[in-house]
C-alpha positions in Angstrom: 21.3 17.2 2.5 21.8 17.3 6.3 20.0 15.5 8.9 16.7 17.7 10.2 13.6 16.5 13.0 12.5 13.5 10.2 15.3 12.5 8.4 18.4 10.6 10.4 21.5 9.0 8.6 23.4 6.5 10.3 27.1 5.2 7.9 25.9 1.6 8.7 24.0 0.0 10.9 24.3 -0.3 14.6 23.1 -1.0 18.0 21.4 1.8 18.2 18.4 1.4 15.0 15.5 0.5 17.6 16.0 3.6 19.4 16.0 6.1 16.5 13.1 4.2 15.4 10.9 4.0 18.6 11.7 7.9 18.4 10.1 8.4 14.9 7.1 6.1 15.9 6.6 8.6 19.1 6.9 12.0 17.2 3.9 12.7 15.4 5.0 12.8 12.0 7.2 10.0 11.8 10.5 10.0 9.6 13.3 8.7 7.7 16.5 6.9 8.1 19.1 6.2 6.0 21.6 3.6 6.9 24.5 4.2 4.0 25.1 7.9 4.6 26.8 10.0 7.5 25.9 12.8 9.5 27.6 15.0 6.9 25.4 13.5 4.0 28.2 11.5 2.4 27.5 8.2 1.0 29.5 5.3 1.9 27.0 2.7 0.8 26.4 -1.1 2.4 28.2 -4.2 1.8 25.1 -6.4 1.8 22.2 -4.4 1.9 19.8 -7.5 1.1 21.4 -8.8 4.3 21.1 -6.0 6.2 17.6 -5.6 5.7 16.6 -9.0 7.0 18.1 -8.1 10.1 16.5 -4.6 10.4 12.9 -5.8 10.1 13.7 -9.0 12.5 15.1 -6.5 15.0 12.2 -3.9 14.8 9.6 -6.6 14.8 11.1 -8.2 18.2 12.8 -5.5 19.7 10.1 -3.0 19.5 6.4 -2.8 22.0 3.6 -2.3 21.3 3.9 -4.0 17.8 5.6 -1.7 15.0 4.6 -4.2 11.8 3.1 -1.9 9.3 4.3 1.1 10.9 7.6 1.0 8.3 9.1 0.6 5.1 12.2 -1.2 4.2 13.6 0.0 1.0 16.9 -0.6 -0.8 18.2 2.3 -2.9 20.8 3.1 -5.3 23.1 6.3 -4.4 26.2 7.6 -6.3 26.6 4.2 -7.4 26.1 2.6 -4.2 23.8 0.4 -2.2 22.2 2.1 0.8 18.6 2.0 2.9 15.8 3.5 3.3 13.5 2.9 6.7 10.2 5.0 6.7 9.0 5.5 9.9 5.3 6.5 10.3 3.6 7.8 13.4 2.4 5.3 15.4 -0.5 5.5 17.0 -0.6 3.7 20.0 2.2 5.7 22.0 4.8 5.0 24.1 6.2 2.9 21.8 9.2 1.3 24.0 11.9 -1.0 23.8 10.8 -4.4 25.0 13.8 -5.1 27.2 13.5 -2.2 29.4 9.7 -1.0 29.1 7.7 2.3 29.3 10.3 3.7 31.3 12.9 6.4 30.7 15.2 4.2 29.8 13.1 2.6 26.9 11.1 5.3 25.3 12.2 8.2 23.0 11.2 11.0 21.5 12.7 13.0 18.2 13.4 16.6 19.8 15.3 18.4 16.7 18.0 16.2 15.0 18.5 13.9 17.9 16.3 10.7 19.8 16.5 12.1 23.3 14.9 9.7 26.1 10.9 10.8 26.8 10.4 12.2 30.2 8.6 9.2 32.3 5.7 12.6 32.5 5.0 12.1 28.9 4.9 8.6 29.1 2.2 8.5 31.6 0.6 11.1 29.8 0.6 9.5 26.2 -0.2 6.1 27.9 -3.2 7.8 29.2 -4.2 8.8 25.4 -3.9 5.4 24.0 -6.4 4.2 21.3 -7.8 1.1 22.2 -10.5 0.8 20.3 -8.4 -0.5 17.3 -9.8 -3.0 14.9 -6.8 -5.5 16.8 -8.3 -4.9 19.9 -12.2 -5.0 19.2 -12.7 -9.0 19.3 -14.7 -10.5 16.1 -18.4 -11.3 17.1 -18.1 -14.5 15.1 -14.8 -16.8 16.2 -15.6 -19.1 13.4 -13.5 -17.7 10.8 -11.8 -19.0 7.7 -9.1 -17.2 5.3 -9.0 -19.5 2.3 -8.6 -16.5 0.3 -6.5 -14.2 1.9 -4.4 -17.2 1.5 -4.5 -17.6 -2.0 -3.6 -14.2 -2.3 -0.4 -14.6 -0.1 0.6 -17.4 -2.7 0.4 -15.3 -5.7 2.4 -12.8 -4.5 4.9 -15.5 -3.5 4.2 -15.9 0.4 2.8 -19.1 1.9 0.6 -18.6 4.8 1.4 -21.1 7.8 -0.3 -22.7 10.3 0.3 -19.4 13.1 -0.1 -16.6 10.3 -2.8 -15.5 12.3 -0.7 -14.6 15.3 2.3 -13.3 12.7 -0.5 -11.5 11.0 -1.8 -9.6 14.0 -5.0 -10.9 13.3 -4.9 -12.3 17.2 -6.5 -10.1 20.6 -4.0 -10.8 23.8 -6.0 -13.5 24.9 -5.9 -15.7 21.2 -9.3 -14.6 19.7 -10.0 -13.1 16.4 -9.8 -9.9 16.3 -12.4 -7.5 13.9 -8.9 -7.1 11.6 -9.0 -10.8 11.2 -13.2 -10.6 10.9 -12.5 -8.1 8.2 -10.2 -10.4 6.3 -11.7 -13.6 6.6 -13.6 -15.5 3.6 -17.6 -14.0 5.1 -18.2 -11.2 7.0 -21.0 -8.7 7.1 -19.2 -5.9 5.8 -21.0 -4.5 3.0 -19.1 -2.3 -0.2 -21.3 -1.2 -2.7 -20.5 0.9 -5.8 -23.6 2.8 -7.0 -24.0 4.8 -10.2 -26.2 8.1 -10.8 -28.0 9.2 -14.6 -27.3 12.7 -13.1 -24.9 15.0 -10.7 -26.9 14.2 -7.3 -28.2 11.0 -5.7 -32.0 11.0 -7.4 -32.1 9.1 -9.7 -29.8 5.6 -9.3 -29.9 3.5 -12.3 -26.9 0.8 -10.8 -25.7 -0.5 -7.5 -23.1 -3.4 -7.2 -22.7 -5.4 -3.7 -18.9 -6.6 -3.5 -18.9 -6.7 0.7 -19.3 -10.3 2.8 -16.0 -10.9 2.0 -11.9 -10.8 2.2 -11.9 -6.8 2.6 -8.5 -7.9 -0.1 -11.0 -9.3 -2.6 -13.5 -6.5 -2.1 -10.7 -3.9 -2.5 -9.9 -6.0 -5.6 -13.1 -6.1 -7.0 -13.7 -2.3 -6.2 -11.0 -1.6 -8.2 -11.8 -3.9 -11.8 -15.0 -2.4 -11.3 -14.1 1.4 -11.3 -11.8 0.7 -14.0 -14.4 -0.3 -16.1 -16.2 2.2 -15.6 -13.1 4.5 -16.0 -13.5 4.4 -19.9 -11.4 6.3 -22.0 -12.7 9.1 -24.2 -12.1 10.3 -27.7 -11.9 13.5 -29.3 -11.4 13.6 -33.2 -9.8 16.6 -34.5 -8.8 17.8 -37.7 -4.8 17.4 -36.2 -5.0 14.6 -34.1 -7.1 12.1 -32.1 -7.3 12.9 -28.7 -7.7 10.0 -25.5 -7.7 10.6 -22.2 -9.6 8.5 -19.2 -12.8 10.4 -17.6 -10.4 10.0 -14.1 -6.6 9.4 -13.8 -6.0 6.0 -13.2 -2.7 6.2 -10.8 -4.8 9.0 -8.8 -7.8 6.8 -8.6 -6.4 3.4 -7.5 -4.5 5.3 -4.8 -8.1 6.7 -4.3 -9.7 3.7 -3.6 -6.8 1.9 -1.4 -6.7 4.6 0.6 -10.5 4.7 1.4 -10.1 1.0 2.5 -6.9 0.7 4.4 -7.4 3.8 6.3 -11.3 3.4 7.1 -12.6 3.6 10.7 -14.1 0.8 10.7 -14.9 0.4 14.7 -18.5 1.8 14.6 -18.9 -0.9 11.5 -19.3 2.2 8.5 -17.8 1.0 5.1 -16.1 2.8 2.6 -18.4 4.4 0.0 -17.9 4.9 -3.8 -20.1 6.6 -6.1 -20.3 7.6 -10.0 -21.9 10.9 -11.3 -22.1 12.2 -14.4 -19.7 14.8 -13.5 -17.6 13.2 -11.1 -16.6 9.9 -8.6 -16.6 10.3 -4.7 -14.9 7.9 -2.8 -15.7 8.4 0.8 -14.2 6.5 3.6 -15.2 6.9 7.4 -13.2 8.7 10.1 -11.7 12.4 9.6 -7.8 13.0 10.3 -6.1 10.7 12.3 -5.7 12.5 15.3 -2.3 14.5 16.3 -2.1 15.1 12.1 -3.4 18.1 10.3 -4.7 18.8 7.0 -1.1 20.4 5.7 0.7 17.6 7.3 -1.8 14.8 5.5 -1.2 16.6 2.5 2.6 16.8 2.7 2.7 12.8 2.8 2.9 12.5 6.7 1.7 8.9 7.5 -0.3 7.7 10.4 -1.7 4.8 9.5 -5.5 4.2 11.2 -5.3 0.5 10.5 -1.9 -0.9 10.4 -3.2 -4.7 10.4 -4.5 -3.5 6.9 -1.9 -1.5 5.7 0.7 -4.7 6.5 -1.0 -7.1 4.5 -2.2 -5.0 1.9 1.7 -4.3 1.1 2.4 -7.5 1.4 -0.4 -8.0 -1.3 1.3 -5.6 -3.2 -1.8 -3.0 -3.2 0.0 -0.7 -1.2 3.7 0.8 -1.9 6.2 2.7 0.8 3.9 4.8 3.5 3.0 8.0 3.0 3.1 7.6 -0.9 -0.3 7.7 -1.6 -2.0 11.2 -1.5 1.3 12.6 -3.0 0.4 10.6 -6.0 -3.2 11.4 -6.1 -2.1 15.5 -5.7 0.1 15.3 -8.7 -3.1 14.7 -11.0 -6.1 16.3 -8.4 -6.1 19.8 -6.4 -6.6 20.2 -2.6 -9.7 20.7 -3.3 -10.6 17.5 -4.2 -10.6 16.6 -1.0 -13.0 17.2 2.2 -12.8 16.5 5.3 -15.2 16.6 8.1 -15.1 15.7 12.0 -16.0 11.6 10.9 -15.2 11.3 7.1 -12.7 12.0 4.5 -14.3 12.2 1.1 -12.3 12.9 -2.6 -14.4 13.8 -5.6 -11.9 13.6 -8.9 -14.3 15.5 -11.6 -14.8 13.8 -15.2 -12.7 15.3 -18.2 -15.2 16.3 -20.4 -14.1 14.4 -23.5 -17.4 13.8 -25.0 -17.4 14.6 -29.0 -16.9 10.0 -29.7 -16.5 7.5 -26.8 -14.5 4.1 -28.1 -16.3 1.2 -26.4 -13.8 -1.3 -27.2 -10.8 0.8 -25.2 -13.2 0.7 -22.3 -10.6 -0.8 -19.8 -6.9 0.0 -21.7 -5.4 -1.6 -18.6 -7.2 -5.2 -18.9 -6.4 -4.4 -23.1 -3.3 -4.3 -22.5 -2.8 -7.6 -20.4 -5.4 -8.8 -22.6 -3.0 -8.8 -25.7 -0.3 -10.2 -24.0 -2.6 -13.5 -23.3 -3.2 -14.5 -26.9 -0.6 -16.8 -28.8 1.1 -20.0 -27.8 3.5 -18.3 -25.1 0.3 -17.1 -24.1 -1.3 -20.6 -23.4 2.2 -22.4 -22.2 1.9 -19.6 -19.5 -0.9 -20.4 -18.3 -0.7 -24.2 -17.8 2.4 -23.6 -15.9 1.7 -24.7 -12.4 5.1 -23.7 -11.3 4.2 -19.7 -11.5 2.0 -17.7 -9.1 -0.8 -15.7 -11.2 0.7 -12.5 -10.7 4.2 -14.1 -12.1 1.8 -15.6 -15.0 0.8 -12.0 -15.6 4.5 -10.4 -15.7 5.1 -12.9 -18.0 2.2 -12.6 -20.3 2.9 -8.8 -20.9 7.0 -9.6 -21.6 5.5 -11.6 -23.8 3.4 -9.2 -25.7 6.4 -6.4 -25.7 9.8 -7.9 -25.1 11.7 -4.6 -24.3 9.0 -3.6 -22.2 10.3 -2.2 -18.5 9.7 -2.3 -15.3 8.1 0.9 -15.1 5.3 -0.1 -17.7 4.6 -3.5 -15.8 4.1 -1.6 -12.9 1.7 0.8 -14.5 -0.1 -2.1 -16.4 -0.9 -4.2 -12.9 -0.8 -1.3 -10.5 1.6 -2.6 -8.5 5.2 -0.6 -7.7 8.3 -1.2 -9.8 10.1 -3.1 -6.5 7.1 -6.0 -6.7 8.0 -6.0 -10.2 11.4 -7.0 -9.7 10.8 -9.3 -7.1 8.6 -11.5 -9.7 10.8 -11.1 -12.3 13.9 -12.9 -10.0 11.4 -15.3 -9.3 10.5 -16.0 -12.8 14.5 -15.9 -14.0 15.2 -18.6 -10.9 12.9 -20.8 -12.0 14.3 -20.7 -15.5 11.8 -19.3 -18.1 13.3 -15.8 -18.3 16.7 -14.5 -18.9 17.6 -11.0 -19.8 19.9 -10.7 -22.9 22.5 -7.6 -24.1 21.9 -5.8 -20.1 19.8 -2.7 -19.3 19.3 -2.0 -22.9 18.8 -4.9 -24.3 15.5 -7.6 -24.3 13.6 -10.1 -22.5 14.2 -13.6 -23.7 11.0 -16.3 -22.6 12.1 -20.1 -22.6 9.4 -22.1 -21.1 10.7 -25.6 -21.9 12.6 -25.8 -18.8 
């Protein structure tokens, strides 16, 4: 594959990085660069990519104005047998982004024209300065400065971070002048931001015979909670046949979850509208405020393009592992749900995934298979040692649990289980193995081993 206007290859990394960067944030539908690869598209792979990857995102994070956290991915890759990277650039949306050093000047901005980051004309960098969106949830400043983050923290612990003393400022959660801003309102342990999940007997709003509140809270608990609760309600469906014995869940699962992140990560929430979610007897809608960022068009948001609305959200919630690489998401939801599914107006985004109609015998006890599945893994005396283990995070309690239950399972399947991706996975299982209660015996084909007498 050759280079084209989104994808740059670089044979290692250089001096350069920020500026092919800044380019991708400044052209409206971002890119991709792979450092590992030649101009030619031959692979020549990395010494230390693990390395090499600390020092891109500390160079993009203090190198680059305004702020490009949650703007890109940082992924290591396997090609031909060798090590290379992957840095996905979305489209940023609070143009000309610059280098610090030199400023919004000609000698500091860029633009992707073709296959090349050529400087920007100091023209367009009046004229996109001009264009800036300011009313951002980091720029709005919380109506309450009396904020606490007790669980947002906890979170950041079981997914192996630990949350210091300025992880508001490292956060973004910080306007210019120190004050919470309505990202960090958002997040904090109350708000007044209200999700509600409501439930109809019938195909239109008449008659509603459930509504569950899970707002006032960490919008990361809410999202959470949003989720459990669908996936209840996401039961799976039986159909006996003189062959076979057919399941299937009313909605996909991947699909959905993807669904519902996306409806809270990229909600407009600066005229204070919520994400809505509601069950039908035909269908789910999940709406979330705002219509297409703008700059991106419907083909473009199909294709993957990614211009995050909220990048305060989108960091943390990948740090939270509810969010993969940019730009993942509505490809996943297409390979399940048509175009159609979606619909999009001048202010909101709305999908409705219709319900298979698997009616003929509904099994009540495979209700939620994902919480079964974890839920077999808990029982026994593995089960119980895991748990009393203060030394593991709960997400590292719940890898654990199901290598327990199946002890050839993969990383794939974990994934799938907790709904996280396959690189969070591996990232508790090295955490598990250096702390000594998992070893892996006979290599890629062979078995989990669980010791937890160390």
């Amino acid at each position: 594959m050759t280079e084209t206007n989104r994808i740059e290859y670089k044979q290692e990394l250089t001096e350069g990085l920020e500026k092919e960067v800044i380019a991708f944030l400044n052209y409206r539908e971002g890119g991709i660069i792979y450092i590992g690869i030649d101009k030619t598209g031959k692979t020549y792979g990395l010494a230390d990519s693990d390395s090499d990857q600390l020092k891109i995102k500390d160079r993009l994070k203090h190198n680059i104005k305004p702020s490009a956290l949650g703007l890109f991915d940082i992924v290591s890759e396997e090609r031909e047998g060798k090590d290379i990277i992957k840095i996905i650039v979305a489209s940023g949306p609070e143009k000309p982004y610059h280098l610090r050093k030199y400023g919004m000047s000609e000698k500091g901005c860029f633009i992707r024209i073709g296959t090349a980051a050529e400087p920007m004309p100091q023209k367009m960098i009046d004229t996109l300065f001009s264009k800036r969106t300011r009313n951002s949830i980091s720029k709005i400043k919380a109506t309450t400065q009396d904020l606490t983050f007790s669980q947002l923290k906890i979170y950041y612990e079981e997914s192996g971070y630990k949350l210091g003393n300025a992880f508001a400022k490292n956060l973004e959660l910080l306007t210019e002048d120190g004050a919470y801003n309505y990202a960090a309102y958002l997040l904090a342990d109350k708000n007044n931001t209200s999700i509600k999940v409501a439930k109809y007997s019938g195909t239109n709003r008449t008659d509603l015979i459930e509504s569950n509140e899970y707002g006032n809270e960490c919008l990361a608990k809410a999202t959470k909670q949003v989720i459990d609760k669908i996936a209840v309600e996401n039961r799976i469906a039986t159909k006996i046949t003189s062959k076979e014995r057919e399941q299937s869940h009313l909605w996909n699962p991947i699909a959905l979850r993807e669904a519902i992140i996306n409806a809270f990560v990229h909600n407009d929430y600066t005229n204070e509208v919520p994400p809505k979610f509601e069950i039908f007897s035909d269908r789910i809608e999940i709406t979330s405020a705002g219509g297409l960022p703008e700059g991106l068009s419907q083909q473009e948001f199909f294709e993957g393009f990614s211009v995050p609305r909220n990048k305060e959200l989108m960091r943390i919630f990948k740090d939270l592992e509810l969010v993969e690489q940019l730009g993942s998401g509505i490809p996943r939801i297409l390979d399940h749900y048509g175009k159609e599914s979606f619909n999009f107006s001048e202010n909101f985004l709305r999908m409705a995934f219709v319900t298979k109609e698997l009616t003929t015998k509904v099994d009540d006890k495979e209700d939620n298979g994902e919480g079964g599945a974890i839920g077999g893994a808990i029982g026994g005396v593995i089960g119980s040692e895991i748990d009393d283990n203060s030394k593991l995070t709960k997400r590292q309690k719940e890898v654990l649990k199901l290598i327990a239950e199946n002890k050839t399972i993969t990383y794939n399947e974990i994934a799938e289980v907790l709904g996280i991706n396959e690189s969070a996975v591996g990232k508790h299982i090295n955490a598990i193995k250096e702390k000594g209660y998992l070893e892996r015996k006979d290599g890629t084909r062979g078995y989990w081993e669980i010791n937890m007498s160390k």
